[in-house]
C-alpha positions as CSV (number, residue, x, y, z in Angstrom):
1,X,-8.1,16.3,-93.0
2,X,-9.6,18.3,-90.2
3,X,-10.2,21.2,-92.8
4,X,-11.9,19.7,-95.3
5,X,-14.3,17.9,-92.1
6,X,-14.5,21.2,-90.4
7,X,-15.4,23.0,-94.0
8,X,-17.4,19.6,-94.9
9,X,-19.6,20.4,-91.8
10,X,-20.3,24.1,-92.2
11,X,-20.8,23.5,-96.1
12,X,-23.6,20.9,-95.3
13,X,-24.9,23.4,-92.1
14,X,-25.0,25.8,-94.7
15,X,-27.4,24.1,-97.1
16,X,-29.7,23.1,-94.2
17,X,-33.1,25.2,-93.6
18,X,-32.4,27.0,-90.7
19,X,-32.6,24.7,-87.3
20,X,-32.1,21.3,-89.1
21,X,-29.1,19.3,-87.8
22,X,-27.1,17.0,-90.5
23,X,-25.2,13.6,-89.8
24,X,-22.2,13.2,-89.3
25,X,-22.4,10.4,-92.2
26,X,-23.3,12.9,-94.2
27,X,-20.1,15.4,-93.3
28,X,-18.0,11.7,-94.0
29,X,-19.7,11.1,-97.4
30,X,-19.1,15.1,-98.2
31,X,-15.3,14.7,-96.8
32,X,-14.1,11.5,-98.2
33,X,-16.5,9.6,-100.5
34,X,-14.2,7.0,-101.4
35,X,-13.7,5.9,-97.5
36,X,-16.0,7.8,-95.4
37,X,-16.2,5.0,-92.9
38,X,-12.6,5.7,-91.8
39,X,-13.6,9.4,-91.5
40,X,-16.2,8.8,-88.8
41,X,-14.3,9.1,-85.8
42,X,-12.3,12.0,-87.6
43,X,-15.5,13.9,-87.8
44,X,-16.7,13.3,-84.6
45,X,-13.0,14.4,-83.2
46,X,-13.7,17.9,-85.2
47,X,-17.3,18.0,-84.1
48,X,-16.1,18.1,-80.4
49,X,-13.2,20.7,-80.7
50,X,-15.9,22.4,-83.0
51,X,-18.3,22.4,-79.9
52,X,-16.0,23.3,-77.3
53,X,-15.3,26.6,-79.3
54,X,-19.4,27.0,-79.6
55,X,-19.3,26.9,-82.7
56,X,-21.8,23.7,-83.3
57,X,-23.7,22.3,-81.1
58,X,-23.4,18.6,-80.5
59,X,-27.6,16.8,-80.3
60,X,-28.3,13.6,-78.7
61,X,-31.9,12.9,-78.7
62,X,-32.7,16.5,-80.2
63,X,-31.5,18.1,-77.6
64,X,-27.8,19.3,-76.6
65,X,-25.2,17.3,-75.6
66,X,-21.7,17.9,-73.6
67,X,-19.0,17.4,-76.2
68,X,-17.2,16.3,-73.3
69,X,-19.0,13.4,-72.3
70,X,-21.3,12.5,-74.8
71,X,-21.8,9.1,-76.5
72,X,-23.3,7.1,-79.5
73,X,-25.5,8.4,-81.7
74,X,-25.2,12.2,-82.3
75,X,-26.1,15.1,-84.9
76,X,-24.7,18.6,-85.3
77,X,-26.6,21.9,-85.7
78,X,-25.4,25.4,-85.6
79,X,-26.1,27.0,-82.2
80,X,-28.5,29.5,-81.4
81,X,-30.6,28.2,-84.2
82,X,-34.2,26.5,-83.1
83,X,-34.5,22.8,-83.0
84,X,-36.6,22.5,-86.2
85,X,-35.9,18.3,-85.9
86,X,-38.1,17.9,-82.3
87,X,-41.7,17.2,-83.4
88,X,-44.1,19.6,-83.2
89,X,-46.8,18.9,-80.9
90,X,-49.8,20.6,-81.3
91,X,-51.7,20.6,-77.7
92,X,-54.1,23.1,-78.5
93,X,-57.6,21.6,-78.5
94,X,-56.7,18.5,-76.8
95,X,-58.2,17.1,-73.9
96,X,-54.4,16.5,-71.7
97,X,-54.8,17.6,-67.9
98,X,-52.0,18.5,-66.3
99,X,-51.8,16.7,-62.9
100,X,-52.2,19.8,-59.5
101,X,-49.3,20.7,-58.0
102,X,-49.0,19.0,-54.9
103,X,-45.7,20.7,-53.7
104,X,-47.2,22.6,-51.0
């Protein structure tokens, strides 16, 4: 079962445009259509081993996570690749201030 989640995972990456992250729903849909509810914690135990090895990286809140110590809701992404699911802010123009630096 791990192959088919770990070649479930880089299959789906694959298909991505380059810097989206995919669910891991969507590797347990991909893996195991018939019960991809049992195959949730399966993909998130490939995900980690996956991350340790740097070969994913592991997103909590767009950003990356520790596959050590990371919890709930999560996406995968291949590393080295830019975040293209953070929104893009456009600043230019704006009237923002930044506050002074009063570190002196």
């Amino acid at each position: 079962m791990s192959e088919t989640v770990e070649t479930a995972i880089f299959d789906l990456l694959a298909k991505a445009a380059p810097g989206k992250s995919i669910s891991p729903e969507e590797v347990a849909r991909a893996a195991d259509p018939e019960s991809w509810r049992r195959t949730l914690g399966h993909v998130r135990a490939v995900a980690r081993g996956l991350a340790r090895q740097g070969r994913v990286v592991i997103l909590r809140h767009n950003k990356p996570a520790d596959p050590e110590d990371f919890k709930g809701v999560y996406r995968l992404r291949l590393p080295g690749a830019p975040n293209a699911d953070a929104p893009n802010i456009d600043v230019t123009g704006s009237d923002a201030t930044l506050p002074e630096d009063t570190s002196e």
